[in-house]
ZADOBA-258776 format. One record per atom (N, C-alpha, C): atom name; residue number from 1; x, y, z. Coordinates in nm, 4 decimals. Layout:
<recs>
+------+-----+----------+----------+----------+
! atom !   n !     east !    north !       up !
+------+-----+----------+----------+----------+
!   CA ! NUM !        X !        Y !        Z !
...
+------+-----+----------+----------+----------+
</recs>
This chain:
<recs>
+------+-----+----------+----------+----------+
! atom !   n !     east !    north !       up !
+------+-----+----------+----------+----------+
!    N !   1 !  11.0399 !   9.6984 !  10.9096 !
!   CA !   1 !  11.0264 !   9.5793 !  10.8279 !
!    C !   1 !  10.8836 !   9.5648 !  10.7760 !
!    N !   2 !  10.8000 !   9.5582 !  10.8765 !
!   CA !   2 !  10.6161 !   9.5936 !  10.8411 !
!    C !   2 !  10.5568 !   9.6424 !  10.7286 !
!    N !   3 !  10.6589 !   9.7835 !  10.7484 !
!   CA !   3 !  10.6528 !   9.9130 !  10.5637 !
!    C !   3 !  10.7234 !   9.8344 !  10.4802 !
!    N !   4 !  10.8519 !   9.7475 !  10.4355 !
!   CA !   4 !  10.8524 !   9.6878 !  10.3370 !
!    C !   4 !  10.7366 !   9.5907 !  10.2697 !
!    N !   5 !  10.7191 !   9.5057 !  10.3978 !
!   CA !   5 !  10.6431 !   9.4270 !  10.3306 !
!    C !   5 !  10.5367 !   9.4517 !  10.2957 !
!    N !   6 !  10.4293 !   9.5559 !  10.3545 !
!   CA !   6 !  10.3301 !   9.6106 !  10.2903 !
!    C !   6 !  10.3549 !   9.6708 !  10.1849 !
!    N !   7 !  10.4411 !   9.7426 !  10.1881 !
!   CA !   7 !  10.4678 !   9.7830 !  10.0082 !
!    C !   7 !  10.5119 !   9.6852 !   9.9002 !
!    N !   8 !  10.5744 !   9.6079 !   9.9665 !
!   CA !   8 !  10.5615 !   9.5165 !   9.8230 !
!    C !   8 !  10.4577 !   9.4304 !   9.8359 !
!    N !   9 !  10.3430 !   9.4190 !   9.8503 !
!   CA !   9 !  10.2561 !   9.2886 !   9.8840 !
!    C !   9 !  10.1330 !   9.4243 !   9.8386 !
!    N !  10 !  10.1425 !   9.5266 !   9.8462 !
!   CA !  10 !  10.0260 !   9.6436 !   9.7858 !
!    C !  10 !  10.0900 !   9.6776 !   9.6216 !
!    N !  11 !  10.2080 !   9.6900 !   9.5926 !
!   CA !  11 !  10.2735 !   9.7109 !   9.4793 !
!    C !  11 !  10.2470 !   9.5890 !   9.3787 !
!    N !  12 !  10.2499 !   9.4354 !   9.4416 !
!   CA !  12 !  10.2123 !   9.3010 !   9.3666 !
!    C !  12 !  10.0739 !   9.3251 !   9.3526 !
!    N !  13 !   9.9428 !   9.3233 !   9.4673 !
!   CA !  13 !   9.8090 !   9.3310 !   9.4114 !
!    C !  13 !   9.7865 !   9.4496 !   9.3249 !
!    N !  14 !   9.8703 !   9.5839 !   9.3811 !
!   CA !  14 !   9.8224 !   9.6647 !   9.2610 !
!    C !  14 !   9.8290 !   9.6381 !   9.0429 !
!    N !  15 !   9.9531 !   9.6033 !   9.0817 !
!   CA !  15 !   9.9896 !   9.5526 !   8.9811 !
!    C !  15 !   9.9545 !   9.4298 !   8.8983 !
!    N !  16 !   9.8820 !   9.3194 !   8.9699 !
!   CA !  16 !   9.7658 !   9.2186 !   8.9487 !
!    C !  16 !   9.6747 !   9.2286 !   8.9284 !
!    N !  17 !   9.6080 !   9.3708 !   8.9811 !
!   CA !  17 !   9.4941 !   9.4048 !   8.9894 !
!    C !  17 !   9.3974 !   9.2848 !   9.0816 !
!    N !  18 !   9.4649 !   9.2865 !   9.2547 !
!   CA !  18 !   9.3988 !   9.1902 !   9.2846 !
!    C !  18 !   9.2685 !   9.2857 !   9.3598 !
!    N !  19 !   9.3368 !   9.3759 !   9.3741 !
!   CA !  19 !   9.2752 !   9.4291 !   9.4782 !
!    C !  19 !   9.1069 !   9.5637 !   9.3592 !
!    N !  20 !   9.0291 !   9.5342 !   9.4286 !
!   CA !  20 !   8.9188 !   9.5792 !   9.3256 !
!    C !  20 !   8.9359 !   9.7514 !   9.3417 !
!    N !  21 !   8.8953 !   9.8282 !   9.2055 !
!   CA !  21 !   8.8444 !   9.9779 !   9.2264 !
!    C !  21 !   8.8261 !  10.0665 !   9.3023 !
!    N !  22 !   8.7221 !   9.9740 !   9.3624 !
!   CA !  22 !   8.6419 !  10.0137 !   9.4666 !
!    C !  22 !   8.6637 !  10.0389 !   9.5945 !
!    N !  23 !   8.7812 !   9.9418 !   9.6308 !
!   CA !  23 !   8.8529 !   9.9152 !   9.7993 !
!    C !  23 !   8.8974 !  10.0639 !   9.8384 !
!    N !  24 !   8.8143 !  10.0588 !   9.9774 !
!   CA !  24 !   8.8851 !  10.2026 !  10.0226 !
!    C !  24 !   8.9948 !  10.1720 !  10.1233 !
!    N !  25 !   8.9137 !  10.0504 !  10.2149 !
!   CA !  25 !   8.9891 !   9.9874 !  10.3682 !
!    C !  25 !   9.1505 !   9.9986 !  10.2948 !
!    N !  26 !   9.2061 !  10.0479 !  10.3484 !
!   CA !  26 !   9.3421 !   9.9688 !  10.3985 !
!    C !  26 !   9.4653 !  10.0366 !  10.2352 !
!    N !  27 !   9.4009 !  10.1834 !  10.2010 !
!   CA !  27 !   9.4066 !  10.1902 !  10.0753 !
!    C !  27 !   9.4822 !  10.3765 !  10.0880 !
!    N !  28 !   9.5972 !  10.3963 !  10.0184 !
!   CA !  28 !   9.6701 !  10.5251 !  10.0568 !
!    C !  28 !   9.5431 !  10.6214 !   9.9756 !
!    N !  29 !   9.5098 !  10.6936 !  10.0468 !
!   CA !  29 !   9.4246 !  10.8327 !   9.9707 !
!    C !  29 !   9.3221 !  10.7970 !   9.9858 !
!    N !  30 !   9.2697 !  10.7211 !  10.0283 !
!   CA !  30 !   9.1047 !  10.6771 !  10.0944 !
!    C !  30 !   9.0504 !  10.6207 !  10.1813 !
!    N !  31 !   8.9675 !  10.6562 !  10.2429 !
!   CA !  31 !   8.9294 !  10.6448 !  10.3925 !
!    C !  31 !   8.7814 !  10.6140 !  10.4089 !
!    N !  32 !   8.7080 !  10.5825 !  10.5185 !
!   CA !  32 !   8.5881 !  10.5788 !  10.5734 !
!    C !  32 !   8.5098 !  10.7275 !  10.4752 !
!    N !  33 !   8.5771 !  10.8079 !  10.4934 !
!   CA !  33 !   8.4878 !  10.9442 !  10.4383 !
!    C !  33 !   8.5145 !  10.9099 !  10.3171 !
!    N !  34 !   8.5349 !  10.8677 !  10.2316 !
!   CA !  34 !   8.5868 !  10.8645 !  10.1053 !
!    C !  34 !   8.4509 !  10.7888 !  10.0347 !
!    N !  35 !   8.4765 !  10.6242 !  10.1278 !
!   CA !  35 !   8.3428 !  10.5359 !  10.1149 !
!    C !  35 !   8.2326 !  10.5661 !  10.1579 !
!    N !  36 !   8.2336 !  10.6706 !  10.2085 !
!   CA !  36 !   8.0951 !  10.7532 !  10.2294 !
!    C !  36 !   8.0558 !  10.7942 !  10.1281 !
!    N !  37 !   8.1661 !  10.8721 !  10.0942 !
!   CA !  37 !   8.1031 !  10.9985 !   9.9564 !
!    C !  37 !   8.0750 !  10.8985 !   9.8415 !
!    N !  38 !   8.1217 !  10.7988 !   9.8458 !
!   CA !  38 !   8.0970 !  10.7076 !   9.6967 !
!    C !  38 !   7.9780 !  10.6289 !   9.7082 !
!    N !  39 !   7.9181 !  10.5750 !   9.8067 !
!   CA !  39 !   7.8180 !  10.5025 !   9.8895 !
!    C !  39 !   7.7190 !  10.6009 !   9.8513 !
!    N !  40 !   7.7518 !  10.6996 !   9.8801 !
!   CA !  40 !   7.6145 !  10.8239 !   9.9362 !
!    C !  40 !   7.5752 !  10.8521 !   9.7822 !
!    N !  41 !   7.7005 !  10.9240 !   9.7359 !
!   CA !  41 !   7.6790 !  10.9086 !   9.5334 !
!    C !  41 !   7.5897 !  10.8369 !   9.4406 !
!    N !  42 !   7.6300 !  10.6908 !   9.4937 !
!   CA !  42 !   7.5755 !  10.5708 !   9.4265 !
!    C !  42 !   7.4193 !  10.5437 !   9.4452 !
!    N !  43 !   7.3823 !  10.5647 !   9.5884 !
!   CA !  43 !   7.2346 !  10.5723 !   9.6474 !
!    C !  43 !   7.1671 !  10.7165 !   9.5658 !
!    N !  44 !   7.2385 !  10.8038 !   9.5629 !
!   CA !  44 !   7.1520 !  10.8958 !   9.5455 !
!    C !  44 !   7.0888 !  10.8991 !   9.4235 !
!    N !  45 !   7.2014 !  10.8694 !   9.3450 !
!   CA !  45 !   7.1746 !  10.8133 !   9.1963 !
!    C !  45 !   7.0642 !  10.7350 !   9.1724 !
!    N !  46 !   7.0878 !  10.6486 !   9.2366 !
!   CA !  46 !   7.0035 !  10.5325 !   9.2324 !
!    C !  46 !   6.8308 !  10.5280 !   9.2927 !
!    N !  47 !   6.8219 !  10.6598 !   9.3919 !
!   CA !  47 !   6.7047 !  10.7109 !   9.3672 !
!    C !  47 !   6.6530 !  10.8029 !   9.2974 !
!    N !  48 !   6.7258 !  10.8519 !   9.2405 !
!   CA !  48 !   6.6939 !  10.9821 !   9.1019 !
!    C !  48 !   6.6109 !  10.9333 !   9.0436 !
!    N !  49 !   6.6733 !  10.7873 !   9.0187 !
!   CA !  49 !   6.6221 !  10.7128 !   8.8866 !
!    C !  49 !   6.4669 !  10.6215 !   8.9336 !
!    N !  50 !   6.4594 !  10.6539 !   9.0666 !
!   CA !  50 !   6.3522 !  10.5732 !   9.1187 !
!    C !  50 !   6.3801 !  10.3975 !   9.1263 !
!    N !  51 !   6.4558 !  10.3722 !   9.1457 !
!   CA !  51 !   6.5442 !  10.2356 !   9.1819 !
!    C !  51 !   6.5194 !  10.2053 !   9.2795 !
!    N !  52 !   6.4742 !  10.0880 !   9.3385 !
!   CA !  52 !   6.4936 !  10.0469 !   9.5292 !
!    C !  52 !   6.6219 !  10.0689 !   9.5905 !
!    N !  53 !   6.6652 !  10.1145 !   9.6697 !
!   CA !  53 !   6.7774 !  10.0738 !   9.7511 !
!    C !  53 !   6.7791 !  10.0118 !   9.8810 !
!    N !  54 !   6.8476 !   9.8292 !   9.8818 !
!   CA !  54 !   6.8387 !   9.7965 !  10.0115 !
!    C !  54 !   7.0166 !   9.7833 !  10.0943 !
!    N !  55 !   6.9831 !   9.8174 !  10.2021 !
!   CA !  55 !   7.1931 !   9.8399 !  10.2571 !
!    C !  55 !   7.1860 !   9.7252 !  10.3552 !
!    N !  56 !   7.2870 !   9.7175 !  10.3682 !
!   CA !  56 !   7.3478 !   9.5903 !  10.5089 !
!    C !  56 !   7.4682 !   9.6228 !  10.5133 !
!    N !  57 !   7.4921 !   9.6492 !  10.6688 !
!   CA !  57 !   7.5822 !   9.7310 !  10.7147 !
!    C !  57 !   7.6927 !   9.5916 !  10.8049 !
!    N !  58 !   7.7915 !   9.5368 !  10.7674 !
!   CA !  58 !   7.8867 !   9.3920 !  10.8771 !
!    C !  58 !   7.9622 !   9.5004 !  10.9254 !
!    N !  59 !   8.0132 !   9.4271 !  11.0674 !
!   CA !  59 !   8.1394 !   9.4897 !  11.0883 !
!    C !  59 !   8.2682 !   9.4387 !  11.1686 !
!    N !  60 !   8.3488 !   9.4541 !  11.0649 !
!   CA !  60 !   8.4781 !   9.3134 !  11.0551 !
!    C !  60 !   8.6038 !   9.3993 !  11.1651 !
!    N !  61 !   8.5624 !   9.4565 !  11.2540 !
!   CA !  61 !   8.6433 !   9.4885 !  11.3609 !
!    C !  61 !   8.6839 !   9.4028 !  11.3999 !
!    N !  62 !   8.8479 !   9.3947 !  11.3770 !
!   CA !  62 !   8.9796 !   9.2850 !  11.4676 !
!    C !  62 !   8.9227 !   9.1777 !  11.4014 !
!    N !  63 !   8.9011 !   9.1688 !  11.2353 !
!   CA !  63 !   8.8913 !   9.0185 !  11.1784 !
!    C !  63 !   9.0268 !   8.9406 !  11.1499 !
!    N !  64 !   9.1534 !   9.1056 !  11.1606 !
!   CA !  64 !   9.2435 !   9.0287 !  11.1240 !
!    C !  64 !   9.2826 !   8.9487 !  11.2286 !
!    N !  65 !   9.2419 !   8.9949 !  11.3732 !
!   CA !  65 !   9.3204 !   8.9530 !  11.4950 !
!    C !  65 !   9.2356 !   8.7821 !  11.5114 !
!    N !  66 !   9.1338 !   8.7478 !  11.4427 !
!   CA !  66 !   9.0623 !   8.6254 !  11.4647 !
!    C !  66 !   9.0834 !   8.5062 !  11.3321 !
!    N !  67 !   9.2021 !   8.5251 !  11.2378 !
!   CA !  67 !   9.2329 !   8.4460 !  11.1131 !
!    C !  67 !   9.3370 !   8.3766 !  11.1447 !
!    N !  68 !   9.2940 !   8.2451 !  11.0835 !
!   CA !  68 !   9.4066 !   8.1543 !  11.0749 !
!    C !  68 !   9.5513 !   8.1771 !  10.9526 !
!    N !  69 !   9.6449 !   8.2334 !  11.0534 !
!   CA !  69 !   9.7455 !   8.2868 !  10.9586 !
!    C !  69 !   9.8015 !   8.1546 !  10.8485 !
!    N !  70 !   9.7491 !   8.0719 !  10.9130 !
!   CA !  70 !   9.8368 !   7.9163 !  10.7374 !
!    C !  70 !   9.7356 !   7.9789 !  10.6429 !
!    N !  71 !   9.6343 !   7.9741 !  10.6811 !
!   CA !  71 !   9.5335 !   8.0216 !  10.5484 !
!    C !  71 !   9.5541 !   8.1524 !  10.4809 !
!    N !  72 !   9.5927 !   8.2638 !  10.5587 !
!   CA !  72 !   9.6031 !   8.3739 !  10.4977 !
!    C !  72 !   9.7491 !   8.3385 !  10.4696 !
!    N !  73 !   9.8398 !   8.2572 !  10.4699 !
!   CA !  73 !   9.9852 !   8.2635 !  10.4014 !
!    C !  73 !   9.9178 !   8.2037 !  10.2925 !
!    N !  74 !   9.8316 !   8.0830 !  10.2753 !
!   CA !  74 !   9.7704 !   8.0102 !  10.1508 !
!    C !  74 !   9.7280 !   8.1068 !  10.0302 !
!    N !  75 !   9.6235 !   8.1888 !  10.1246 !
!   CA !  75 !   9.5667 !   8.2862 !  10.0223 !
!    C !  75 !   9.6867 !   8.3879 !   9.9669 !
!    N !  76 !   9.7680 !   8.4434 !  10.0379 !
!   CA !  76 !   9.8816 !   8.5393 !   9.9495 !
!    C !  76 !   9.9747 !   8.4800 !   9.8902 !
!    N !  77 !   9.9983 !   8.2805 !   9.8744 !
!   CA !  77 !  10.0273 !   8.1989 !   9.7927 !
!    C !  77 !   9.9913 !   8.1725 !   9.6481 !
!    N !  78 !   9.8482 !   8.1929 !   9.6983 !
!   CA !  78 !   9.7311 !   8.1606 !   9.5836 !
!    C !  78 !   9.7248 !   8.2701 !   9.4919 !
!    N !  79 !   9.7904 !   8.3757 !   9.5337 !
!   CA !  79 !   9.7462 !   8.5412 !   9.4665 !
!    C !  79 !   9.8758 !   8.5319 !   9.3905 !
!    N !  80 !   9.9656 !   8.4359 !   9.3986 !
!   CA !  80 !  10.0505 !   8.4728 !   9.3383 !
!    C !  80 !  10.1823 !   8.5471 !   9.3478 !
!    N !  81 !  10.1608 !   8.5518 !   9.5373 !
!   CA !  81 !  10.2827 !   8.6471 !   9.6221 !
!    C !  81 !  10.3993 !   8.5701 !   9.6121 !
!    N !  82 !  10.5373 !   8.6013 !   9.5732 !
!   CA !  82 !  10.6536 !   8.5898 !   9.5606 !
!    C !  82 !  10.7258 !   8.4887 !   9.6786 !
!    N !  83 !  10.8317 !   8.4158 !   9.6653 !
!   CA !  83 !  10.8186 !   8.3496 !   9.7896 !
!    C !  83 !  10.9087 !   8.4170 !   9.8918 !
!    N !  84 !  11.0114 !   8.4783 !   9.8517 !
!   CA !  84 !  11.0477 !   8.5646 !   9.9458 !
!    C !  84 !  10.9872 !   8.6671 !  10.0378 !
!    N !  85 !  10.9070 !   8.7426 !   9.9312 !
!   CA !  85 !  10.7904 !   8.7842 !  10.0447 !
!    C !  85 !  10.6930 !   8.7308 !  10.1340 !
!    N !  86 !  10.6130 !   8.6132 !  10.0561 !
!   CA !  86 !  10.5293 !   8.5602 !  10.1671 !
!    C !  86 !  10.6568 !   8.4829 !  10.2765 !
!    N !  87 !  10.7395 !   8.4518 !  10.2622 !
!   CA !  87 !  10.8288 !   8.4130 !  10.3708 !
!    C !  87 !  10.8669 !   8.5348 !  10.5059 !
!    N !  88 !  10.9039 !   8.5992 !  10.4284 !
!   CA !  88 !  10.8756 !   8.7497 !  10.5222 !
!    C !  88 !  10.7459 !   8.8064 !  10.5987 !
!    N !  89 !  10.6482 !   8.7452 !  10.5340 !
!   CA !  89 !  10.5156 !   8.7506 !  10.6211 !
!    C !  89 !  10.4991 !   8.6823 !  10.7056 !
!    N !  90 !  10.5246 !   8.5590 !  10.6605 !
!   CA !  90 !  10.5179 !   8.4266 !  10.7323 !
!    C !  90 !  10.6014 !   8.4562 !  10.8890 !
!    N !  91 !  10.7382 !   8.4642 !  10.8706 !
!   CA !  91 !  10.8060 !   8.5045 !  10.9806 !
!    C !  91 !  10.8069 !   8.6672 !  11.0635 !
!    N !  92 !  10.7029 !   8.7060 !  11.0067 !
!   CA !  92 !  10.6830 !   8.8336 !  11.0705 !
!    C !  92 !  10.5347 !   8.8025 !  11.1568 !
!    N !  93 !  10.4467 !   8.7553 !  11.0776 !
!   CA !  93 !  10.3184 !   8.6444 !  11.1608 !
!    C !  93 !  10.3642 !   8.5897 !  11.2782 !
!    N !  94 !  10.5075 !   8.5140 !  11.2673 !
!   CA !  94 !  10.5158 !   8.4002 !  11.3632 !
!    C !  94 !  10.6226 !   8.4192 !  11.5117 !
!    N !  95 !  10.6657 !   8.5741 !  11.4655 !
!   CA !  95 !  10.7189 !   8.6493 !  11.5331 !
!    C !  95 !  10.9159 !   8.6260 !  11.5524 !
!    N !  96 !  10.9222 !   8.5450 !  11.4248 !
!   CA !  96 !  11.0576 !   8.5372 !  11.4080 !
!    C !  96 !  11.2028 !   8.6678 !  11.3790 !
!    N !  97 !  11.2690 !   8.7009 !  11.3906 !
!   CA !  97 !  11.3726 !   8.8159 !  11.3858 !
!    C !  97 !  11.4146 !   8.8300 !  11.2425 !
!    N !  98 !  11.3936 !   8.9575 !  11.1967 !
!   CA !  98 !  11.4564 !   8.9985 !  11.0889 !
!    C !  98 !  11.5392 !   9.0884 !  11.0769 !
!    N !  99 !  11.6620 !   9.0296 !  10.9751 !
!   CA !  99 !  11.7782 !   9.1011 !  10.9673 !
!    C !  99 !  11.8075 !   9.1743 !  10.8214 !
!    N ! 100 !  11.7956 !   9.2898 !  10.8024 !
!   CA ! 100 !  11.8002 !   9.3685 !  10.7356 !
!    C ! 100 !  11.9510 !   9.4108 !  10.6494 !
!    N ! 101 !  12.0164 !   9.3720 !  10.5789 !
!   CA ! 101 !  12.1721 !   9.4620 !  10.4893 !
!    C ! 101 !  12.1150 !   9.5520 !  10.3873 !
!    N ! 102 !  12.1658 !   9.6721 !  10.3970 !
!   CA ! 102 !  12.1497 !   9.7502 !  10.3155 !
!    C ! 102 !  12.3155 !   9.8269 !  10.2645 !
!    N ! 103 !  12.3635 !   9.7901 !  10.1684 !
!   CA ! 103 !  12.5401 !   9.8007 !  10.1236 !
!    C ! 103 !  12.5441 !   9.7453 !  10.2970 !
!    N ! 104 !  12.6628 !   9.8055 !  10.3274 !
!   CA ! 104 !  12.7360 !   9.7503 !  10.4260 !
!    C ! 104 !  12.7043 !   9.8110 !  10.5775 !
!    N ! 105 !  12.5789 !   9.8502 !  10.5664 !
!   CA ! 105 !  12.4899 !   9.8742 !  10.7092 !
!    C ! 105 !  12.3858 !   9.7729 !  10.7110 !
!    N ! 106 !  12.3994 !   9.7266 !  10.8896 !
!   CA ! 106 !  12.2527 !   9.6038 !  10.8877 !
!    C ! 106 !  12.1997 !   9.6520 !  10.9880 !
!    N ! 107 !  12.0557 !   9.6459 !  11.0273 !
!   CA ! 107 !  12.0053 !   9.5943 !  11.1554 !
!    C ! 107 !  11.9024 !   9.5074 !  11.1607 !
!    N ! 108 !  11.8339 !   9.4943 !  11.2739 !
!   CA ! 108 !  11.7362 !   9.4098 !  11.3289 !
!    C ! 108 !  11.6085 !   9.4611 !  11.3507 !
!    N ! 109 !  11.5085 !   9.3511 !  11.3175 !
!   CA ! 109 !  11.3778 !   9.4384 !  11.3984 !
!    C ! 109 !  11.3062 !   9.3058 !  11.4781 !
+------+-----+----------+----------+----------+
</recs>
């Protein structure tokens, strides 16, 4: 159930263009090494040209595990998420049972 809803909730921002260029986190075909090589690119550039470069490094380990899920249902409200889907988030957040028909096979997760 998890893989549906991430695909349609990545298929809506893609298609909104909510989600920026740049995003590697959480993104099919790009990774930590990815945002390296583009990071590292961008700096290097940027001293070619004799430019300052200053970095600041956060780190949002388990930010999702510390969010108030009404707000993040608000915000994928606010983006414009469908209500069937954010309902499906909502009850997948809140740890409610979902029942799946596909033609005339169902199950549960």
């Amino acid at each position: 159930m998890e893989q549906i809803i991430l695909s349609a909730i990545m298929q809506y921002m893609q298609d909104n263009q909510v989600i920026r260029p740049h995003q590697h986190g959480f993104m099919k075909g790009r990774s930590c090494l990815t945002n390296l090589i583009s990071f590292y690119d961008k700096v290097t550039r940027l001293v070619d040209e004799a430019k300052a470069v200053d970095v600041v490094y956060l780190d949002f380990s388990k930010a999702f595990d510390t969010i108030s899920h009404s707000i993040f249902l608000e915000k994928l409200a606010a983006h414009g998420l469908d209500g069937c889907t954010l309902q499906s988030v909502k009850n997948w957040l809140y740890g409610q049972a979902q029942r799946v028909v596909v033609n005339p096979v169902s199950g549960q997760s």
